[in-house]
Structure formats: C-alpha cells, structure tokens
MARKEDO-73885 format. One line per 3 residues: number of its first residue (from 1); for each residue x, y, z of C-alpha. Coordinates in nm, 4 decimals, decimal comma, always signed. Example, Ala and Ser with C-alpha at 12.3 -4.5 7.8 and 13.67 -1.06 7.14 Angstrom:
1> +1,2300:-0,4500:+0,7800; +1,3670:-0,1060:+0,7140 .
END
This chain:
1> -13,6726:+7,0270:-24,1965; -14,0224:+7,0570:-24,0645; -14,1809:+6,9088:-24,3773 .
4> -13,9384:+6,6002:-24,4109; -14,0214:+6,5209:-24,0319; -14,4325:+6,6017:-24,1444 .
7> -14,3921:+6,3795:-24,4702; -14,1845:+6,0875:-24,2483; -14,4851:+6,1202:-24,0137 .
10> -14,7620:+6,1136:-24,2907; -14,5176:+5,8099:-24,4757; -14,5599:+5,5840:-24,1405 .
13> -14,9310:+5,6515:-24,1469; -14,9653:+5,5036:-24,4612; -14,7353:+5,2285:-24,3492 .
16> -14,9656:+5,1869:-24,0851; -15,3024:+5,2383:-24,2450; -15,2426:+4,9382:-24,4757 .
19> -15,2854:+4,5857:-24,3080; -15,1323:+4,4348:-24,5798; -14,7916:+4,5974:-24,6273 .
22> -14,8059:+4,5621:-24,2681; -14,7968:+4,1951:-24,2405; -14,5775:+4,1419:-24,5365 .
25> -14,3086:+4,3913:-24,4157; -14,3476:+4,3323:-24,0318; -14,4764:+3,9691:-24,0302 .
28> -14,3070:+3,7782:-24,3476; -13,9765:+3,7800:-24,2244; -14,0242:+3,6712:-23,8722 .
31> -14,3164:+3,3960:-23,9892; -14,1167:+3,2748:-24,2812; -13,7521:+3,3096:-24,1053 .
34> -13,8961:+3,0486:-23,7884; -14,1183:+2,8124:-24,1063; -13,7963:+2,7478:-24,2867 .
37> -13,6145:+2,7324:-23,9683; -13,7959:+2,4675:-23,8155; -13,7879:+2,2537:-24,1507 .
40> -13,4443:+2,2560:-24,2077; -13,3152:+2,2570:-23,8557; -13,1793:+1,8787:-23,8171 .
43> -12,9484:+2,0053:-24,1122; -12,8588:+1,6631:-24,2041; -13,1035:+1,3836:-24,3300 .
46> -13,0931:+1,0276:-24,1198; -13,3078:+0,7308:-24,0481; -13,3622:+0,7130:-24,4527 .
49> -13,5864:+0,3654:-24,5020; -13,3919:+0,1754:-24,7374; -13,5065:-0,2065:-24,8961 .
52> -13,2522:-0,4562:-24,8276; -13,3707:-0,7968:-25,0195; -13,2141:-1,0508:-24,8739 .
55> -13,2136:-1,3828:-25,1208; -12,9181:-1,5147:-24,9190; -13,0340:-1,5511:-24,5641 .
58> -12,7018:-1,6548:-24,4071; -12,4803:-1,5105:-24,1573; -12,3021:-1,3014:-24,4422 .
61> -12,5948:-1,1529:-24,5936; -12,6980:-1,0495:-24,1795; -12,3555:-0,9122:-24,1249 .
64> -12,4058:-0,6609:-24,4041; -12,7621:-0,5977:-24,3306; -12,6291:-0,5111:-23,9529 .
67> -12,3313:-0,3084:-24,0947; -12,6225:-0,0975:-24,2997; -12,8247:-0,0908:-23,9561 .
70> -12,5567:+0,1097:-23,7627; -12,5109:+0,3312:-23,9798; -12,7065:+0,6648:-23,8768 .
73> -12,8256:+0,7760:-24,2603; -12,9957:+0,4711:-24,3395; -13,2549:+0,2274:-24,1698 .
76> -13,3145:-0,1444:-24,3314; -13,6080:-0,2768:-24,3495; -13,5389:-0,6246:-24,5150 .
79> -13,7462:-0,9016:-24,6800; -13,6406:-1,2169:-24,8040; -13,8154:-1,2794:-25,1716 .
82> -13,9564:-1,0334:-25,4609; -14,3002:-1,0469:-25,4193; -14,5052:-0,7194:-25,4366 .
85> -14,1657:-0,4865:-25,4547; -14,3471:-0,2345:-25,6191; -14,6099:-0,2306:-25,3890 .
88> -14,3705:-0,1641:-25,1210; -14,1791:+0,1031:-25,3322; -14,4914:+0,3124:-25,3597 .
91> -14,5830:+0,2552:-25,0183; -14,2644:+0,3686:-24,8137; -14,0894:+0,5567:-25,0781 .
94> -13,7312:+0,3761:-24,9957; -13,4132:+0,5789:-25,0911; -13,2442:+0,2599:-25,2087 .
97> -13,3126:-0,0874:-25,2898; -13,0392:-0,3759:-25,2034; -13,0839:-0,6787:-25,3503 .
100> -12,8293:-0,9894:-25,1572; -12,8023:-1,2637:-25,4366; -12,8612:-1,6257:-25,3969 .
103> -12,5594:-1,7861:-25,2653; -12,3898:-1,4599:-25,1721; -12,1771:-1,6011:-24,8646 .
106> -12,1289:-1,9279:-25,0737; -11,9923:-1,7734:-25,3529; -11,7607:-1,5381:-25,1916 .
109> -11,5744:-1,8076:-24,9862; -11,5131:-1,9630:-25,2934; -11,3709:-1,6411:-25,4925 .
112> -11,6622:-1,6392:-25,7737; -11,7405:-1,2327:-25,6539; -12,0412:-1,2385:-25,6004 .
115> -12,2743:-0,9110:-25,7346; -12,4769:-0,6813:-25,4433; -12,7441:-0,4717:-25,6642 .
118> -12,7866:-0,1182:-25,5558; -13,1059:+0,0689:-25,7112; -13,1136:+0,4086:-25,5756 .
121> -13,4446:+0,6408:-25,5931; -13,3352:+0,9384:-25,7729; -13,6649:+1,1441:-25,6958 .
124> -13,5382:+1,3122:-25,4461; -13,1988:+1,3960:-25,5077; -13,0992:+1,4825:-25,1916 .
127> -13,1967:+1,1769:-24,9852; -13,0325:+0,9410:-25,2802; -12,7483:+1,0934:-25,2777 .
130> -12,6954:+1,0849:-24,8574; -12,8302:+0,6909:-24,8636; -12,6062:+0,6134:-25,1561 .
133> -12,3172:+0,7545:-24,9933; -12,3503:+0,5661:-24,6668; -12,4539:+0,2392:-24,8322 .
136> -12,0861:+0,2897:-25,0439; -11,9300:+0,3749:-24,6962; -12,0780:+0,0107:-24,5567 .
139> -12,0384:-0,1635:-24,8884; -11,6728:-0,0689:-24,9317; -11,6088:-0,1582:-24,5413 .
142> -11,7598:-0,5366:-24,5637; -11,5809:-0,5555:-24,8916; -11,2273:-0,4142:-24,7524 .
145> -11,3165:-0,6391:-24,4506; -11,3686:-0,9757:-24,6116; -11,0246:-0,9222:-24,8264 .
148> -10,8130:-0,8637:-24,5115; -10,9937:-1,1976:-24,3385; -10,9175:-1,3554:-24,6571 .
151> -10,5518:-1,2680:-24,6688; -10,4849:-1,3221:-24,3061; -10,6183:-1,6452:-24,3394 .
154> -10,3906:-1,7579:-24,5743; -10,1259:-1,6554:-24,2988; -10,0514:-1,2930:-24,3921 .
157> -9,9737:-1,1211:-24,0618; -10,3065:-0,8276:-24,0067; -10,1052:-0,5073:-24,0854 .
160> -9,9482:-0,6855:-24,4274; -10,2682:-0,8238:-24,5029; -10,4521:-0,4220:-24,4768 .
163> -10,1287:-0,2741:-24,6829; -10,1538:-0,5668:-24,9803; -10,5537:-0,4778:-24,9664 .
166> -10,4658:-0,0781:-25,0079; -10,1935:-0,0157:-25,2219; -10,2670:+0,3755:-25,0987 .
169> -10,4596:+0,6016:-24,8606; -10,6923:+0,7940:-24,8952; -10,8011:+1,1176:-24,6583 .
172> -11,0771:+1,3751:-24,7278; -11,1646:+1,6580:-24,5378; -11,3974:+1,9134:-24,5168 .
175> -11,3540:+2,2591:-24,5111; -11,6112:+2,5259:-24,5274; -11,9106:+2,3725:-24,3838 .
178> -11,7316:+2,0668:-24,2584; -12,0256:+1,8877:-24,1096; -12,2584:+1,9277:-24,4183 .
181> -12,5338:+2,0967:-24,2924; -12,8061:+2,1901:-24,5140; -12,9110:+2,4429:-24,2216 .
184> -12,6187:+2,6291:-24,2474; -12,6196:+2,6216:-24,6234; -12,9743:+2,7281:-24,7271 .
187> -13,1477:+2,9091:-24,4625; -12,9417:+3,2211:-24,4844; -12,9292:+3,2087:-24,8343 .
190> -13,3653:+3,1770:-24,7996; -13,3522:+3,4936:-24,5718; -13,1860:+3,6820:-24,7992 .
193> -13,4732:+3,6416:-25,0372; -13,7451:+3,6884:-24,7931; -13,5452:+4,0624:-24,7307 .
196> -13,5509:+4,1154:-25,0820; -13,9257:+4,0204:-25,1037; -14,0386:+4,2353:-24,8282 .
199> -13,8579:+4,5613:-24,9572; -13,9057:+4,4987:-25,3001; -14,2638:+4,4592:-25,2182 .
202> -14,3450:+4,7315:-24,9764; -14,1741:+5,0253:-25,1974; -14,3594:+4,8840:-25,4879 .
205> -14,6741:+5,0092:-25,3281; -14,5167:+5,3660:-25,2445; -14,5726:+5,5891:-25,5376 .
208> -14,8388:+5,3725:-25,6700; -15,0307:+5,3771:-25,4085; -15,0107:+5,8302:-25,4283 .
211> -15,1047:+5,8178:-25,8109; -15,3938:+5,5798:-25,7481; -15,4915:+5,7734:-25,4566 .
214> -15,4198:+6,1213:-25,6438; -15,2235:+6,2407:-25,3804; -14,9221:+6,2907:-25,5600 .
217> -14,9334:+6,5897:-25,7166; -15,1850:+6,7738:-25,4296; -15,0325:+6,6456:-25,1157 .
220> -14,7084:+6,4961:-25,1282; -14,4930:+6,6850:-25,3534; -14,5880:+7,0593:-25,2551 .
223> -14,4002:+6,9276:-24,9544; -14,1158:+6,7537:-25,0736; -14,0037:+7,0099:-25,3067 .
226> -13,8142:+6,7767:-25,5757; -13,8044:+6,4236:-25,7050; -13,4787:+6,3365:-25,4557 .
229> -13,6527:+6,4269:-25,1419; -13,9619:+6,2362:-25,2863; -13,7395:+5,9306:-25,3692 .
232> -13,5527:+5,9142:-24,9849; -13,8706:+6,0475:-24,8031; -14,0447:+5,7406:-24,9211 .
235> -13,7699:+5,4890:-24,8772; -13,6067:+5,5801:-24,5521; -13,8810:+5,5038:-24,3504 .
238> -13,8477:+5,1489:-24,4670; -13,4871:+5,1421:-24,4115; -13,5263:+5,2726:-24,0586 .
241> -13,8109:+4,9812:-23,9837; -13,5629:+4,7154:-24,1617; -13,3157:+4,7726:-23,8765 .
244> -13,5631:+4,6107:-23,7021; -13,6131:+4,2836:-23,9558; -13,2951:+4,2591:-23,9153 .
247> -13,2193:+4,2785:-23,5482; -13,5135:+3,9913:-23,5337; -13,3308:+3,7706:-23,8040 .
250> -12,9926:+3,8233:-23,6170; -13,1759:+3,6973:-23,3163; -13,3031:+3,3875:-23,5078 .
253> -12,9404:+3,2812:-23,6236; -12,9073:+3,2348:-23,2065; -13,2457:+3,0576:-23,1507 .
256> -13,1388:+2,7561:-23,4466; -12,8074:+2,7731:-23,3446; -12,6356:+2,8642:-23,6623 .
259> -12,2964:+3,0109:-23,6659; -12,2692:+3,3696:-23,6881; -11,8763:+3,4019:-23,6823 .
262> -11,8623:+3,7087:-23,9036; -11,7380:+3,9876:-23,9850; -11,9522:+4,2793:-23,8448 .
265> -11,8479:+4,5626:-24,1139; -11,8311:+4,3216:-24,4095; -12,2236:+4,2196:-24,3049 .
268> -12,3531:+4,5746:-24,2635; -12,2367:+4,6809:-24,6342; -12,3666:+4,3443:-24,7675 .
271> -12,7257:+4,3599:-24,6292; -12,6969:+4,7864:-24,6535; -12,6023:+4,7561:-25,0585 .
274> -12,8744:+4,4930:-25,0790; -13,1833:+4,6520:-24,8928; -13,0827:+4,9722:-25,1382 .
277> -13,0733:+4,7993:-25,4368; -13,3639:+4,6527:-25,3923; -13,5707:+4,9580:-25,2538 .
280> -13,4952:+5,1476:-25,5037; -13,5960:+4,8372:-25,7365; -13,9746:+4,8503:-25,5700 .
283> -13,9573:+5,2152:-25,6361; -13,8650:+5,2075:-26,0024; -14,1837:+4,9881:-26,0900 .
286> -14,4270:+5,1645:-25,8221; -14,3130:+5,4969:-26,0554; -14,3755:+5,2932:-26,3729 .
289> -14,6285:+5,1304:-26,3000; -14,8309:+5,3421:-26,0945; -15,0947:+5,0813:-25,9954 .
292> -15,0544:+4,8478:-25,6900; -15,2301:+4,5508:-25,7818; -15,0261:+4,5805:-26,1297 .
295> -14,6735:+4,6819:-25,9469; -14,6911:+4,3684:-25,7036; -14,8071:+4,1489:-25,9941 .
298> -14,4813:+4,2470:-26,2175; -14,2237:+4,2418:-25,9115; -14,3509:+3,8437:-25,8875 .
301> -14,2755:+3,7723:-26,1775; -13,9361:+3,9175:-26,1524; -13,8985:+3,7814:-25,7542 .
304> -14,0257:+3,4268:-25,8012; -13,7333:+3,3230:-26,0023; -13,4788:+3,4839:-25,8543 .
307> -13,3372:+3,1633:-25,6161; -13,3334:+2,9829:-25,8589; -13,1454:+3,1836:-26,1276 .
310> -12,8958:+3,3087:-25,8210; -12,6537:+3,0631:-25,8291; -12,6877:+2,9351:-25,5334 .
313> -12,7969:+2,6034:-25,5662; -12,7112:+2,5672:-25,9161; -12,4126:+2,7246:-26,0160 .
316> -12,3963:+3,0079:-26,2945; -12,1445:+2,8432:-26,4506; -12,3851:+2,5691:-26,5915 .
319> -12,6195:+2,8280:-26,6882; -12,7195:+2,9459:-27,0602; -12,5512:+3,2671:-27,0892 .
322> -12,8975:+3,4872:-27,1401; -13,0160:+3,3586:-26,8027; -12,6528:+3,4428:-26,6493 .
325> -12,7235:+3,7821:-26,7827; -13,0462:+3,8215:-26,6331; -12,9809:+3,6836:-26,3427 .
328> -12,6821:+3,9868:-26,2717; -12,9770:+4,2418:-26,3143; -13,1310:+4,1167:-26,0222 .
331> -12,9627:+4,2510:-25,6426; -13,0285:+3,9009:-25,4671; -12,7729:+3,7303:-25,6902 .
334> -12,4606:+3,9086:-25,5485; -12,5813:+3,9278:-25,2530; -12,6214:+3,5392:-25,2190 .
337> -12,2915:+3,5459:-25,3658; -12,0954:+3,7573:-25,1338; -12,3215:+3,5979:-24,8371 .
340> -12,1807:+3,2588:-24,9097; -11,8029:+3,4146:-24,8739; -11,9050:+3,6246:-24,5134 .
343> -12,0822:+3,2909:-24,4232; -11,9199:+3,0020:-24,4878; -11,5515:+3,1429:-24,5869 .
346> -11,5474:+3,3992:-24,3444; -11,4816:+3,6860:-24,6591; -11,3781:+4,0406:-24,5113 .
349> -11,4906:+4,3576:-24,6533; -11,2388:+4,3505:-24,9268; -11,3347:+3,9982:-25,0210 .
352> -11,7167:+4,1314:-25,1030; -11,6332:+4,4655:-25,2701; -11,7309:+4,2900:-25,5960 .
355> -12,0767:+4,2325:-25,4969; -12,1318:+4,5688:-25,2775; -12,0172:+4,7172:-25,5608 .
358> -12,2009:+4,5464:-25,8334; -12,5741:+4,5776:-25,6110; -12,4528:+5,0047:-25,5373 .
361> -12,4040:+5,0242:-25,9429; -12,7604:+4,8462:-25,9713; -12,8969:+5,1171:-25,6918 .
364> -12,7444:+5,3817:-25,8702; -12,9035:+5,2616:-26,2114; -13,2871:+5,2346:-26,0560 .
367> -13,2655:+5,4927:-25,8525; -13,1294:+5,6868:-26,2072; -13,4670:+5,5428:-26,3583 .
370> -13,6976:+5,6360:-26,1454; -13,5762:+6,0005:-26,0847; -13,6221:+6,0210:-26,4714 .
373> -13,9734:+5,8691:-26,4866; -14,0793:+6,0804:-26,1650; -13,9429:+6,4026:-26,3616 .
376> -14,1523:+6,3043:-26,6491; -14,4618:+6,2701:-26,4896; -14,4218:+6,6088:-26,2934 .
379> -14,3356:+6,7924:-26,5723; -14,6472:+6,6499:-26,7696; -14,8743:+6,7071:-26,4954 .
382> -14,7247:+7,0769:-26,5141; -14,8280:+7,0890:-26,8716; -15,1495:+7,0064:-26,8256 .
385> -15,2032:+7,2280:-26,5166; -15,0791:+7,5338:-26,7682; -15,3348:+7,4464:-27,0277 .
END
C-alpha cells in the first residue's frame, strides 16, 4: 500500500513537472469547451443576406420582397437590374439569389404563371439550406395567398376558396431537438472529442516518457511489482483528475444553457467506458511506441479523423464499409453514438448497453495489448540484465 500511495505521489509529480501535459489535460477542455461554446451558441443561423432582383418593381414584386423581409432567417437586400451581380456575389457572399421577372404582377393577374428564379449558394451547406427553406416557406405563402384572392374573387366564399386551394393538410413536427439547434446538436458531440483528445494524449506520454527517461526499469517498476499495478498506477491518476474535466464541462452545459435532462447512471457509464477505453488507448501506443514526440505524432493521426468517421454528422450508413470498420476501432464512435440517445432521446442505461459494452470490449482489448507488450519488454530487459 505504501508504494502505490509513493508511485501515485511520484505519478502527479510528473503530471506536474510537465507544462505541456499540463495545459493540454487541465487547460484544453475548459479553453476549447467555452471557444466552441461561444461560436455555436445562437444555435440557429438568422439575418442570412440574400439578393432579391427585382425586374418587376410593382406592388407585387414589394409584397414578396416584404414577405422575405419578416421572415427572421433571411434579410433582402434588393436591386432592380443585373449589372455587376457577380461583383456583388463575391462581395457579400448572399445565401440565395431571387430574381422577380419582368411583368411578374402583370402576368399573374392574367393567369400566364409567371416564373420566380431561386439560385441558392451551395458553399456553405448549412446557411443554403436554412435560407432555402424560409424563402420556400414565403414563396409557398404568397403563392397559396394569391390563389385564395383569386378564387374568392370570383365569389368563392374564404373557407371554400382555402379547401379548393388544399385538397389536404399537411402537419410536421419535431421531435428530438424540436427547435433545431445546432448548439444542442454539436457541442456535446465536440466535447466528447476534446475528452478523448486529452486522455488519449496525456497517457500517451506515460510510459514513453519512463523509457525515454530510463526510469522504467530502475525506478518505477521495483515499486510496482507487476505490469497491472504499472498499467492502473499510471492511469488512475488521470481518471481521478478527469472527475474534475468533467465537473467543469457539466458546469458549462449550465453557463450556454443547454439541456441537461438526463439520466445520471446512464451518463456516468457512458463517459466512465469512454475515458477507459481511451486511456488505455494512450497507454497501448506510449508502450509501443516508447517515444513521446513519436507517440503524440501517431495518436494524431488516429484522433484527427475520428469526428468525422464517427457518424455523427455523416451517417455510417453512407459510409464505404472499410471506413465503417475502422471507424468501430476507435472509442469516440460509440460514445457519440450512445451520447446522441442520453442527449437528445433521453436513452436509459439499457438503451446504451450496446455502446458501454462495445468501448469496455475495446478497453479490455488495449489494455490486453499493452500488458503483453509491457511483459515483453520486462522480460527482455531481464535477459539482458542476466547476460
């Protein structure tokens, strides 16, 4: 007992002899938890600049560009000819062009249907797909609008008139996120890899840092006795100073006002099975790789990716099947998974057994790794100490 509390001693001494781990483990997640916070905190876009050209100038064409003005997603700014469009494309980066034909109110008094062109800016996916949607919502309303005026001018009484227009209704609604908010949606999801960045990170530099230090051998495992004790000496101190990440990201969820309407036993295993996973991830290549400059280097590689190939913005489903694969092997793809059930579905325990499970079998096969790579080394250093 005396040595574990001696080696936990000597392990936070390292910790805090090392600037760097320091600020990645200690200063990452609160810096890049309140950056991405503050970006995505409106949740939803508005006030998107579209380019209404107005070739019509009549009391028709200024209804519509009015309609288009109250709605919150969008803001017109409208000219009246085509001279130097591109100029002003480039300029103000518009989410949508609408062009109002010559003789628009003309033509649809006298039933010729007129044609409104819509050119959406597909560069940014995200703001052409919110303006296209809201110019549709105003579109279809001046459109449903003008047939009912139409029809009740012609003597069909007003509730006849919006029946013969709509042969049926239509309702949607939301569930799961029913306000759309790209808060609510991505910033957990981001936290979860800045977790799995700072653990993966920190235990990469554990054993790496003994062998390159030659410490190993002479200082650290005359203590510890066997490769277990080695393996949890050097990981729980991490775990115990994660409770604190974690008590500061809880804290965060209250600052941007994001829902936290979970449940409490269903969140501990998720984040428990994923800081394990991933610990004993760091540890596997700090063991394998016992250099810290070539550990971190390799863990990139394998981190940077890892959104991306999670599913979470793109589904799995519409992934090649070798990427699918790969992207299983890595912790931060269940736990994304089951975060988006304890999140947004409100999953219990049983609803995220799949993931715990599959991110505990992934533990269990590092962890396996690395007790057989530490075993090696000892027993060749044991060799060579004989001869």
């Amino acid at each position: 007992m005396k040595n574990w509390i001696s080696l936990l001693k000597r392990e936070f001494r390292l910790f805090s002899s090392n600037s760097v781990i320091m600020a990645i483990f200690l200063g990452a997640p609160l810096a890049y938890g309140l950056l991405f916070g503050a970006v995505y905190k409106k949740g939803k876009v508005d006030n998107l600049p579209i380019l209404v050209i107005d070739l019509d100038n009549t009391p028709m064409s200024h209804n519509l560009i009015d309609m288009l003005d109250d709605n919150e997603v969008v803001t017109p700014n409208v000219v009246y000819n085509q001279n130097n469009i591109r100029h002003l494309i480039i300029e103000t980066e518009y989410s949508s062009i609408i062009t109002i034909p010559e003789h628009f109110e003309a033509d649809i008094i006298q039933k010729r249907h007129p044609e409104v062109q819509v050119e959406v800016n597909t560069a940014n996916i995200l703001t052409a797909n919110y303006a296209s949607k809201a110019i549709q919502i105003v579109l279809g309303s001046l459109n449903a609008g003008i047939e009912i005026e139409g029809l009740k001018k012609q003597g069909v009484p007003a509730i006849t008139a919006s029946s013969q227009y709509e042969s049926f209704n239509v309702s949607y609604v939301k569930f799961f996120n029913a306000s759309a908010n790209y808060m609510e949606f991505l910033w957990p999801g981001m936290i979860g890899v800045i977790v799995q960045q700072v653990f993966m990170l920190a235990l990469a530099l554990s054993f790496a840092r003994e062998f390159e230090e030659c410490t190993f051998f002479t200082e650290f495992m005359p203590k510890a006795k066997n490769v277990v004790n080695a393996m949890f000496l050097k990981t729980i101190p991490f775990w115990l100073m994660g409770i604190v990440i974690l008590a500061l990201i809880r804290g965060m969820f209250t600052l941007f006002r994001i829902p936290f309407d979970i449940n409490p036993v269903a969140a501990v295993a998720l984040i428990t099975a994923l800081v394990v996973s991933v610990s004993f991830l760091g540890v596997l290549f700090s063991v394998a790789i016992p250099s810290q400059l070539k550990a971190t280097e390799v863990l990139m590689v394998i981190a940077t990716p890892s959104f991306v190939v999670s599913g979470f913005t793109w589904p799995l489903s519409q992934m090649p099947g070798y990427v699918v694969a790969f992207a299983k092997t890595i912790p931060l793809t269940h736990f994304l998974e089951g975060l988006r059930k304890l999140m947004l579905y409100h999953a219990n325990l049983t609803d995220l057994m799949p993931q715990i499970k599959a991110m505990m079998i992934l533990a269990a096969v590092f962890a396996g790794l690395s007790f057989i790579l530490l075993e090696i080394k000892i027993r060749r250093q044991n060799k060579r100490v004989a001869l």
